[in-house]
C-alpha positions in Angstrom: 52.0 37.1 45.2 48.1 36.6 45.0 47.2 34.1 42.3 44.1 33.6 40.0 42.6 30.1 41.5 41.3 27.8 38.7 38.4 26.1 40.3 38.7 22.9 38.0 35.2 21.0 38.0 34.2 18.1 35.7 30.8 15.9 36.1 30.6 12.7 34.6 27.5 11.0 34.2 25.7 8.1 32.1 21.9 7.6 31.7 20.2 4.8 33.4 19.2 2.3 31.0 22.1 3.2 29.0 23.7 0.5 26.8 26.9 -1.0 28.0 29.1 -1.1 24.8 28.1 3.3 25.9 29.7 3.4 28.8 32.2 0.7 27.9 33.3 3.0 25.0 33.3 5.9 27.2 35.6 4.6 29.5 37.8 3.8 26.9 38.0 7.2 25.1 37.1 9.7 28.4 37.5 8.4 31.9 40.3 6.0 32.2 42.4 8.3 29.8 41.4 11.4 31.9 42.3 10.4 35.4 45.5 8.7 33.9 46.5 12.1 32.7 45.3 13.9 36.2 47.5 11.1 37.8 50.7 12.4 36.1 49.9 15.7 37.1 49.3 15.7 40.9 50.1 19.0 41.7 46.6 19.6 39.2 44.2 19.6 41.8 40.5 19.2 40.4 36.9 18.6 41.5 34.5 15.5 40.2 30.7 14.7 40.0 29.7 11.1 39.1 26.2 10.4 39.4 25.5 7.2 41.4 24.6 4.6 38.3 27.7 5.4 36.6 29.6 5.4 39.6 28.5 1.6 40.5 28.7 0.3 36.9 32.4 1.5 36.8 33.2 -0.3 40.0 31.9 -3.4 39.0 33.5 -3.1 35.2 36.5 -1.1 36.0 37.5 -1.7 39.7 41.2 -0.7 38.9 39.3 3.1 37.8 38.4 3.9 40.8 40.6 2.2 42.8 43.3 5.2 41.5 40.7 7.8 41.8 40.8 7.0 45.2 44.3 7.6 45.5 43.7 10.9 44.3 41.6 11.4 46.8 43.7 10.2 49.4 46.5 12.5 48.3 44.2 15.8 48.2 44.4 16.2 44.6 40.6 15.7 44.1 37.0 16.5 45.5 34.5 14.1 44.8 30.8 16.2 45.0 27.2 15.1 45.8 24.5 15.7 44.0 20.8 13.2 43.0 21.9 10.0 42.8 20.5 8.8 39.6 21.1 12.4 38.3 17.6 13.6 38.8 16.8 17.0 38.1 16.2 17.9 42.2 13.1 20.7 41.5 10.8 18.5 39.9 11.1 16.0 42.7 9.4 15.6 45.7 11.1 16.6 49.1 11.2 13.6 50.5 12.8 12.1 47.2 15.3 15.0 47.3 16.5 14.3 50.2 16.9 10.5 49.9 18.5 10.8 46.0 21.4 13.2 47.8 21.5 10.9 50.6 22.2 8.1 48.5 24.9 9.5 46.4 26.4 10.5 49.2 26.4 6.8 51.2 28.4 5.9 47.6 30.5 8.4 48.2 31.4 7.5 51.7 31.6 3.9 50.8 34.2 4.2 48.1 36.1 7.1 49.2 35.7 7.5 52.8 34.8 10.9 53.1 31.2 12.6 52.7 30.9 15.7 50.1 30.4 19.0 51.0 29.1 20.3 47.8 26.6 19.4 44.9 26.5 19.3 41.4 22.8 20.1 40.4 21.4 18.0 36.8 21.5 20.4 34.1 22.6 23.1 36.5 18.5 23.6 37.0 18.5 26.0 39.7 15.2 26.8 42.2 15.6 28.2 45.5 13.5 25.1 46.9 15.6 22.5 46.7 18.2 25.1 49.3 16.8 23.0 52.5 16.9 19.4 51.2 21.0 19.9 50.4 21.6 21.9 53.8 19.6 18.8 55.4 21.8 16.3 53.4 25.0 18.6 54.8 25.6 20.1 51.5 27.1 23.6 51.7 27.9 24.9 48.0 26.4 24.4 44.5 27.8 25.1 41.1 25.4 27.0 39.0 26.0 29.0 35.4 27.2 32.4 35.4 24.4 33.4 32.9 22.0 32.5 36.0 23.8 35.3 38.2 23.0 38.0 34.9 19.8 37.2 35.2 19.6 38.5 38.8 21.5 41.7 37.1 24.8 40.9 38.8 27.8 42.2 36.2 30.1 39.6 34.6 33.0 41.7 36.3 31.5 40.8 39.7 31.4 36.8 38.8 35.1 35.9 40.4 34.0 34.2 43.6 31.1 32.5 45.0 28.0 33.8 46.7 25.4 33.2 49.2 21.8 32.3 49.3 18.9 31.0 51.7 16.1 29.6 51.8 14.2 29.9 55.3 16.9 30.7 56.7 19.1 27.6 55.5 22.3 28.9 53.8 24.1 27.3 50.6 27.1 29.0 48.9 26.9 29.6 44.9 29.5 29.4 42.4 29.3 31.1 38.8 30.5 28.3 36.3 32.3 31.1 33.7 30.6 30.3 30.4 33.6 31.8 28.1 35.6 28.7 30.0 32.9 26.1 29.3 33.3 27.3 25.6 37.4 27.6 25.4 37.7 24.4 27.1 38.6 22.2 25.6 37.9 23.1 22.1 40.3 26.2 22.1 44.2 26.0 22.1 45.7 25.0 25.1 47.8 28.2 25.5 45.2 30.3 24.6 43.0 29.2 27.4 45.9 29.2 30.0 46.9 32.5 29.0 42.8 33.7 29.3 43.3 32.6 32.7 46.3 34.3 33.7 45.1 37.7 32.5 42.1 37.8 35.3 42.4 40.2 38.4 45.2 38.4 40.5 43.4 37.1 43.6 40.1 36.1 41.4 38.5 32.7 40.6 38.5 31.5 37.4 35.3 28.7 37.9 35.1 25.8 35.2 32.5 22.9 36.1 31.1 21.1 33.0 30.6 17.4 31.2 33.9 15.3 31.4 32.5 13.9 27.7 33.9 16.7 26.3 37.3 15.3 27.1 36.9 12.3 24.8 33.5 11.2 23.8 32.1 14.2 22.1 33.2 14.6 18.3 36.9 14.9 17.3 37.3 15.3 20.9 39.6 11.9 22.1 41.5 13.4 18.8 42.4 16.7 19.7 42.5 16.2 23.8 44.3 12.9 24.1 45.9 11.9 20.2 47.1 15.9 19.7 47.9 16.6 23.3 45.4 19.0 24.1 45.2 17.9 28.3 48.5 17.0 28.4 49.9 20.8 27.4 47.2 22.2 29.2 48.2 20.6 32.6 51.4 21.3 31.5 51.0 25.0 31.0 49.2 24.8 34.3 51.7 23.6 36.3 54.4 26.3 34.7 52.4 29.4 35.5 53.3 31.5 38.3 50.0 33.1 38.2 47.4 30.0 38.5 47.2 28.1 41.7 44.3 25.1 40.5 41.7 24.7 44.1 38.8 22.0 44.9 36.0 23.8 45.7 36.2 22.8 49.0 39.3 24.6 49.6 38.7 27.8 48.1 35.2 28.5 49.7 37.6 27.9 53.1 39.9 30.6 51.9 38.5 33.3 50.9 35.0 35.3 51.8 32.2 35.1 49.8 31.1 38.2 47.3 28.0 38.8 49.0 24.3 37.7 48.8 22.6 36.3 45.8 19.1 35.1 45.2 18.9 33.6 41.6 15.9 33.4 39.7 14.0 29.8 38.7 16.8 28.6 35.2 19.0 26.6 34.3 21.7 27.5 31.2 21.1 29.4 28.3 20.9 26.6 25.5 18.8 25.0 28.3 16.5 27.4 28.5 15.8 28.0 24.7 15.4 24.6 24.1 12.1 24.4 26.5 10.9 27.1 24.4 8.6 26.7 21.4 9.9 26.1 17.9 9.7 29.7 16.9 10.9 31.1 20.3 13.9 29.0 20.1 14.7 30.9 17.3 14.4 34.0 18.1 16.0 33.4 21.1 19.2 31.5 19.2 19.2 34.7 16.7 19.2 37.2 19.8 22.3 35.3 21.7 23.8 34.7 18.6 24.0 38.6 17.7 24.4 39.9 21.4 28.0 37.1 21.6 29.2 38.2 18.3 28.8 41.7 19.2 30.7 41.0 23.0 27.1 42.7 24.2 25.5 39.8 26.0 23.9 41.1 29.1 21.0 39.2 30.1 18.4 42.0 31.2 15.8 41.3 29.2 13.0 38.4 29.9 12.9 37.2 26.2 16.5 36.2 26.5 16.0 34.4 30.2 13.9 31.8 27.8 11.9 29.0 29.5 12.5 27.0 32.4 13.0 23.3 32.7 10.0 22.5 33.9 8.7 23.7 30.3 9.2 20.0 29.6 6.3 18.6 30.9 4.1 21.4 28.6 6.0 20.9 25.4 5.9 17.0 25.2 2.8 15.0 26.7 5.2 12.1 27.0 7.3 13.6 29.3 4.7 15.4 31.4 3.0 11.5 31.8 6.2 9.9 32.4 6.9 12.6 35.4 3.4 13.0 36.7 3.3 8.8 37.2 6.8 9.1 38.5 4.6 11.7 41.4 1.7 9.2 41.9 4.2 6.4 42.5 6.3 8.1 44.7 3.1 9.5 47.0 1.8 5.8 47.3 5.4 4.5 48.3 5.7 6.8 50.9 2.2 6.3 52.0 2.7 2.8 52.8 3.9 0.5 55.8 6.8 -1.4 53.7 9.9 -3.5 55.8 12.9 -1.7 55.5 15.0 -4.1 53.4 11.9 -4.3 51.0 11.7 -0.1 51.0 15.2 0.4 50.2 14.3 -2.0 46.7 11.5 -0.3 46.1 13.2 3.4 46.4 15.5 2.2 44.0 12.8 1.7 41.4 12.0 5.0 42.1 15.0 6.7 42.1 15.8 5.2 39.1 12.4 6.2 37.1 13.8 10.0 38.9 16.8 10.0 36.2 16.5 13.1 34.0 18.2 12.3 30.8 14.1 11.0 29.3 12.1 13.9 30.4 13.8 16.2 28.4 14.9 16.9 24.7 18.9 19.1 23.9 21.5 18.2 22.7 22.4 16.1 24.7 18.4 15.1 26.6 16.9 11.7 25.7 13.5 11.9 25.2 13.6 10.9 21.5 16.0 8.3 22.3 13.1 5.2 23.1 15.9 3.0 25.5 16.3 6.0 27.9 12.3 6.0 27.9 12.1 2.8 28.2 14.3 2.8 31.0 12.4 5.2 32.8 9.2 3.2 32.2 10.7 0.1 33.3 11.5 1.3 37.0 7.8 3.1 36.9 6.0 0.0 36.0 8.2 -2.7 38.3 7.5 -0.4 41.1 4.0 0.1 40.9 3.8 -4.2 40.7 5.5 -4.4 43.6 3.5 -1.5 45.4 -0.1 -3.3 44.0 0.9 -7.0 45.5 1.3 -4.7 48.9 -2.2 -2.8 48.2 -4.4 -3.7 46.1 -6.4 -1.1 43.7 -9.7 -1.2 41.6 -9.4 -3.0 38.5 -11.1 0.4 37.0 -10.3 3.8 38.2 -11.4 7.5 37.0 -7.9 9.8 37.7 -6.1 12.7 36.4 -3.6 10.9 35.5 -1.2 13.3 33.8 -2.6 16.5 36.2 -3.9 18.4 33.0 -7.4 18.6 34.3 -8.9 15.9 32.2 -9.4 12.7 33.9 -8.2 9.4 32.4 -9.6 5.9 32.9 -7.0 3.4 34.3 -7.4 -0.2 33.4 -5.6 -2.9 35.6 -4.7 -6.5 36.2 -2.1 -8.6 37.4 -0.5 -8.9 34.1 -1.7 -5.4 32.1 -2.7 -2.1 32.6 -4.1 0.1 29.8 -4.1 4.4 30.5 -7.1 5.8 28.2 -7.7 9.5 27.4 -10.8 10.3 27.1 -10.2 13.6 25.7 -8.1 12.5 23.0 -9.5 10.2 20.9 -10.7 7.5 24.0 -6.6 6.2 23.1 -4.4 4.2 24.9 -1.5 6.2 25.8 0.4 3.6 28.0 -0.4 -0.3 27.7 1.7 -1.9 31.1 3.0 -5.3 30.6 3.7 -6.5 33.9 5.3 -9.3 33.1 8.2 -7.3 31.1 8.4 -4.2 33.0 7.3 -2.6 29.3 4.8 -0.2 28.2 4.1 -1.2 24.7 2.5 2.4 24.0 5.7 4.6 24.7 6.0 6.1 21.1 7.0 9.4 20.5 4.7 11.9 18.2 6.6 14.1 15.3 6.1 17.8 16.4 7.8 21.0 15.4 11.2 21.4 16.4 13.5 24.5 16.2 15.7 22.8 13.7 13.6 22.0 11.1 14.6 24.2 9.2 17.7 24.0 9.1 17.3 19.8 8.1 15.2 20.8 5.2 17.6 23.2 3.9 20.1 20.4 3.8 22.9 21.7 6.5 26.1 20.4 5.5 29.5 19.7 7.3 30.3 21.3 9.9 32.6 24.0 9.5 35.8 24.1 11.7 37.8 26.9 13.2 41.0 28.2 12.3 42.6 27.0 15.8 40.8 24.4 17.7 38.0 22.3 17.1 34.3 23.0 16.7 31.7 23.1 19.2 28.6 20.4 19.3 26.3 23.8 19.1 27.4 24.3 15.7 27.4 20.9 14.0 24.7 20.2 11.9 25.7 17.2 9.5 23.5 14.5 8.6 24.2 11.6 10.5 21.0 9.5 8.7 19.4 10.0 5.8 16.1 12.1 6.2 13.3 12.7 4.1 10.2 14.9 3.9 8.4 12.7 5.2 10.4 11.7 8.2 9.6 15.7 9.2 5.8 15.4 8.6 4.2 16.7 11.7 1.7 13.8 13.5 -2.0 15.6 14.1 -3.0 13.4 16.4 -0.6 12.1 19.2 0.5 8.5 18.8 -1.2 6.5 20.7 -2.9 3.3 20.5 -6.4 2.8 19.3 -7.2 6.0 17.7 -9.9 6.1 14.7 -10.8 7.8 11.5 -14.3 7.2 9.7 -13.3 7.3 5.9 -16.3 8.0 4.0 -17.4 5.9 0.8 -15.4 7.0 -2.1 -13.9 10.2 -0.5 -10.1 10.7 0.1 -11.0 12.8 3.5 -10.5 10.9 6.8 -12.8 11.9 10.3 -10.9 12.0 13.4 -13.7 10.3 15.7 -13.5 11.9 18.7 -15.9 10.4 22.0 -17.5 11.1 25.0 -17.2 8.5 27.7 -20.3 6.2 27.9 -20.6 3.7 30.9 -17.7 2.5 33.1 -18.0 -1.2 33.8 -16.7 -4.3 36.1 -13.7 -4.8 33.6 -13.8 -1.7 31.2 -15.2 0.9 29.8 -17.3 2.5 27.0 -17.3 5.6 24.5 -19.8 7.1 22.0 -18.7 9.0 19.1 -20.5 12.2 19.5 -21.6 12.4 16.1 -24.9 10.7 16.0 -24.5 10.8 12.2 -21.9 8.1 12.6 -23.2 5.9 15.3 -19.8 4.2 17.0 -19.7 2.7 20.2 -15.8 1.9 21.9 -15.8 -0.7 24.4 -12.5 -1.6 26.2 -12.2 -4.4 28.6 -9.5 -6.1 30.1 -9.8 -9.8 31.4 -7.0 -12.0 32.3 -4.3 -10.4 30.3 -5.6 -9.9 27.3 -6.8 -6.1 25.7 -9.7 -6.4 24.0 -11.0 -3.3 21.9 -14.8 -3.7 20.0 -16.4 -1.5 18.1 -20.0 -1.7 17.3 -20.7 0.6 13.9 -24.0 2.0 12.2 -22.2 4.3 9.6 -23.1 5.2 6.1 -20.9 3.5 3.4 -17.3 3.4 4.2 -14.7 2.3 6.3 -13.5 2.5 10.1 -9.6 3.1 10.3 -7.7 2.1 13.6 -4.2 3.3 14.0 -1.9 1.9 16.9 1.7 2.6 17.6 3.7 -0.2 19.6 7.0 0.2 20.9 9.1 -2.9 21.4 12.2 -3.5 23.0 14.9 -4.7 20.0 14.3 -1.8 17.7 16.7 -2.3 15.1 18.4 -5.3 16.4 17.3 -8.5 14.7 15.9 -10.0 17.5 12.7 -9.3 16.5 10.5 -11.7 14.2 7.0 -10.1 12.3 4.6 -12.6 11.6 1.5 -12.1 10.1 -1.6 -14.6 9.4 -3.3 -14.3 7.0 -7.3 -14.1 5.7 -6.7 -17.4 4.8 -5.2 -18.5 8.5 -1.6 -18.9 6.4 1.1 -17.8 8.9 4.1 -16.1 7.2 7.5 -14.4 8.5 8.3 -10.9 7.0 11.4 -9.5 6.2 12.7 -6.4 7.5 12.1 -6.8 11.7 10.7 -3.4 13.2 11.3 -1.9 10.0 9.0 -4.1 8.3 6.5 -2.4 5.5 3.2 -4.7 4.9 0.1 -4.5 3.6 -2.5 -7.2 3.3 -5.5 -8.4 4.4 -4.9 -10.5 8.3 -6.4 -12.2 10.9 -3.7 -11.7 13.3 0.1 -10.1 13.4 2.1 -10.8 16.2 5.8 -9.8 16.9 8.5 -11.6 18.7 11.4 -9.7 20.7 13.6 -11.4 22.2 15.2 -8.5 23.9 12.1 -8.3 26.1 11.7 -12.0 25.7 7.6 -11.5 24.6 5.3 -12.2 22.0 3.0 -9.4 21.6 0.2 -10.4 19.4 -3.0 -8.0 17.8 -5.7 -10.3 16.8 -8.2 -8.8 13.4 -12.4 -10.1 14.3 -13.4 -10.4 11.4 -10.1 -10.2 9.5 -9.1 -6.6 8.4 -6.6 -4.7 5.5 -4.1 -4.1 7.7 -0.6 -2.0 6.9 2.6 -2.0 8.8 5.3 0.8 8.6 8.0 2.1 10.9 7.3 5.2 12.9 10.7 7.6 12.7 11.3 11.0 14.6 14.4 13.5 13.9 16.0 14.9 16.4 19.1 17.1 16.2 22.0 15.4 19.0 26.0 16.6 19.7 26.7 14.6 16.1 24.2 16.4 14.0 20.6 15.2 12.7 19.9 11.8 12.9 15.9 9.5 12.4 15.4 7.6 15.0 12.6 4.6 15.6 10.1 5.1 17.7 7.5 2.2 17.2 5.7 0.5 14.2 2.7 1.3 13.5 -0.2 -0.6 12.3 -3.3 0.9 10.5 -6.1 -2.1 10.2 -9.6 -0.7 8.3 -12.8 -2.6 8.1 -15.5 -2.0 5.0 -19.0 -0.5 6.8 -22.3 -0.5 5.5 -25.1 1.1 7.2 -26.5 -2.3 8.4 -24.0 -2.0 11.1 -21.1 -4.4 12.3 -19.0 -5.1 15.2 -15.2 -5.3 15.1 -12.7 -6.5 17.6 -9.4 -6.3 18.2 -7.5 -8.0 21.0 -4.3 -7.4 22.2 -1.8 -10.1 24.2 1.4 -10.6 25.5 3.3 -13.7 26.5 6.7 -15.2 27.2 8.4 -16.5 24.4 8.4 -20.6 23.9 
């Protein structure tokens, strides 16, 4: 009798840069308990992603882990799949870096399981037909994508019970359509009830499941419901019972059976994917549209409105991430333009790879660009890489560049020990300050901006509301996991960057964005005008030896000059890090509060001390200035509900003017900690 084949896929992945008591924690409630489940279930045959960091960090922490997964393995009971090494997402990537992220994770595979895979598991299932030739190069032969990306190219849900083919040039990979009532039902639905699903497809059909192992474990009430109440353990159970499923590896099935035909998917990834990269008010709509069309059992996806954005979307919705990406390009050009020794390329691609990882460039449920330690992750790699690649070449301690590949060229500052990123077009700001020394880019803040579920925080959602049978989804929980105020959901007018300015005029509440036109480039620096003459203010960066310094030279009429400056530092909350202030009258004091500090006085200098990134980073006040400190916060909405998150503190110094003139200087350093 011809049986429905369950085509059991799971990915498991953790961000570079993550913390370890993350993945420790993880192991403990997800993996360990997983596999030992699988284990007393070998007739369950299933299919496994693990991206390359997580798969390394678990064979140094947890040898014993993967010592029975390869057991598994051995016995035919699992497929272990390719994919980017450091989970990149593959289409924003260059070739070359395609190629060598897939090769990579593949060498790990070899290494610890003998074998090398035959299919891929692409980040955030982002599909674009250009990344076809780099997996048939790197022997690759089948993806998993999302059935909603086969609707798109108008093929029916009733026609999604196999796999398909593509090319590209000629080069053919094989496509599977992950079933998207599965990713739901499993495993938040009751065990039977998904089984029995199963069973009532066409005999002879695939039933294709591929989706985040955390959902066995780590995501909420999950380890609960899957492991404490028994959800796996029935469900492998009822598995092994039915007559009428037969569980596959991918592998296998693609052997057996014929594809459906010929597919050529458009450029998406999956559906909640796809509205996040929209705008605030798009993502709305959108969630309102899918929301009706699923109630209704109507969702056909025929209409460009519901296809949403694509990932790439990104890079136009958050400058941060665009900046991040488009240095992770430049780097990866100059690399592979240079004559490097092989042992000293294979470090160097690692840096690289590394700064490839997608979980920062992107903001989801589950994406980490408002979480500052997946950023600075990402930064870390970028910055140690381009030290290495600078004591091979050599640049110009001043360069003019589009930088960030929005048409508008930046100045680039650089010496051994710093290098400062100004945009002209925004304010003549800092948006990254390099620390060498640290691997750390003190500018990497985050800007408050509007966010689909604004809304929703400011009309106070409550608990989450649970289903009769099961347990709820991550989509619909929207408690309160910090306390958040208005003013935590302010939006920023200007990005936040360092060294931006606002003339306040004498007696007046208003504040004037100064805005510049670039002046003079020099041996060390540069120079900006205001380009009102009416308030005559020259900018002059230069760097020398380390140390930032920023001057202003002012002919205003009665008022004050405002500098605003948002630093990130490594500890964030942690107490390792000391505030200390000194003051007009050159007394040095500690404040209370770390990172979270609130200040407000009149200083000569404030420096901070993080022992995390073992520095002390310290802003020096020519003549003295008022000077406030406060914490920067975002929201963001994550799997547990809304939660504020630091992103830097920020200082705001402001000098008195008079319209006999004045300079002021600030000067920025770094140094190792005594």
């Amino acid at each position: 009798m011809s049986r429905v084949a369950l085509l059991f896929g799971v990915h498991a992945h953790q961000p570079v840069g993550n913390f370890t008591h993350v993945v420790d924690d993880a192991r403990l409630r997800c993996y360990r308990p997983f596999l030992e489940a699988l284990d007393r279930h070998p007739r369950i045959c299933f299919t496994l992603h693990c991206s390359g960091w997580l798969l390394e960090t678990l064979w140094e922490r947890f040898p014993q882990d993967i010592t029975t997964l390869r057991r598994m393995v051995e016995r035919g009971q699992v497929e272990i799949v390719g994919g980017g090494d450091t989970e990149p997402i593959l289409a924003t990537i260059p070739q070359i870096d395609r190629r060598a992220q897939l090769r990579a994770l593949g060498d790990r595979i070899q290494r610890h399981f003998g074998m090398r895979p035959v299919g891929a598991w692409l980040a955030e299932r982002v599909w674009q037909s250009s990344v076809v030739p780099a997996l048939v190069a790197e022997g690759i032969g089948y993806v998993a994508v999302d059935d909603y990306h086969f609707r798109c190219a108008g093929i029916s849900s009733e026609a999604l019970d196999g796999y398909y083919t593509t090319e590209e040039g000629g080069q053919r990979l094989d496509l599977f359509p992950i079933s998207e009532a599965l990713r739901y039902a499993i495993p938040f639905a009751p065990a039977h009830d998904v089984v029995a699903a199963i069973e009532a497809r066409p005999a002879g059909s695939a039933a294709v499941y591929f989706d985040d192992i955390e959902k066995f474990g780590i995501w909420p009430q999950t380890y609960e419901w899957v492991y404490e109440r028994g959800w796996l353990e029935e469900f492998l159970t009822c598995l092994e019972a039915s007559t009428q499923i037969e569980t596959l590896p991918y592998h296998l099935y693609r052997e057996r059976h014929l594809a459906r035909g010929i597919a050529y998917l458009p450029t998406t990834a999956y559906a909640e994917m796809n509205a996040w990269t929209l705008p605030p008010e798009g993502a709305r709509r959108y969630d309102q549209l899918v929301a009706r069309a699923r109630a209704e059992g109507t969702l056909q996806i025929d209409k460009p409105l519901l296809r949403g954005g694509i990932w790439p979307n990104f890079f136009m919705r958050y400058d941060e991430s665009n900046r991040m990406h488009k240095r992770m390009l430049g780097l990866s050009k100059r690399l592979h333009g240079l004559d490097v020794p092989a042992l000293e390329r294979d470090e160097l691609t690692t840096l690289l790879h590394r700064s490839q990882a997608n979980d920062a460039y992107w903001h989801g449920l589950f994406g980490g660009l408002y979480l500052p330690h997946l950023r600075r992750a990402v930064h870390a790699n970028l910055i140690a890489l381009e030290a290495r690649l600078d004591r091979i070449e050599a640049r110009p301690p001043v360069e003019r560049m589009d930088v960030d590949f929005d048409g508008m060229p930046e100045i680039v500052l650089h010496d051994a020990r710093m290098q400062v990123i100004l945009r002209p077009h925004h304010g003549a700001a800092a948006c990254e300050i390099a620390l060498y020394p640290f691997a750390h880019d003190l500018a990497d803040s985050l800007s408050r901006r509007p966010e689909a579920y604004d809304d929703a925080m400011r009309a106070g959602a409550g608990q989450t509301p649970e289903p009769a049978e099961g347990i709820a989804s991550i989509h619909d929980r929207t408690a309160f996991r910090t306390a958040i105020s208005e003013e935590d959901l302010r939006i920023d007018e200007r990005p936040r960057n360092c060294f931006l300015e606002w003339w306040c005029p004498d007696g007046s509440q208003s504040m004037v964005p100064l805005e510049y036109e670039e002046a003079a480039q020099e041996a060390l620096g540069c120079s900006f005008q205001h380009r009102d003459p009416s308030v005559a203010v020259r900018k002059r960066y230069e760097l020398r030896d380390g140390t930032l310094g920023v001057t202003y030279r002012v002919a205003a009429p009665e008022g004050s000059l405002r500098v605003r400056s948002d630093l990130s530092l490594v500890a964030v909350d942690a107490p390792s890090a000391a505030v200390w202030v000194l003051g007009g009258d050159a007394s040095a004091q500690l404040l209370d509060g770390g990172l979270r500090v609130r200040f407000a006085g009149e200083l000569r200098a404030v420096w901070f001390d993080d022992a995390q990134l073992g520095a002390r980073v310290r802003l020096d006040y020519d003549p003295p200035a008022m000077v406030v400190i406060a914490p920067h916060d975002t929201v963001s909405q994550s799997e547990t509900g809304f939660e504020r998150v630091l992103q830097s503190v920020t200082l705001d110094c402001m000098w008195g003017l008079s319209p006999a003139g004045g300079t002021y200087t600030i000067r920025l350093s770094a140094k190792a900690r005594s």
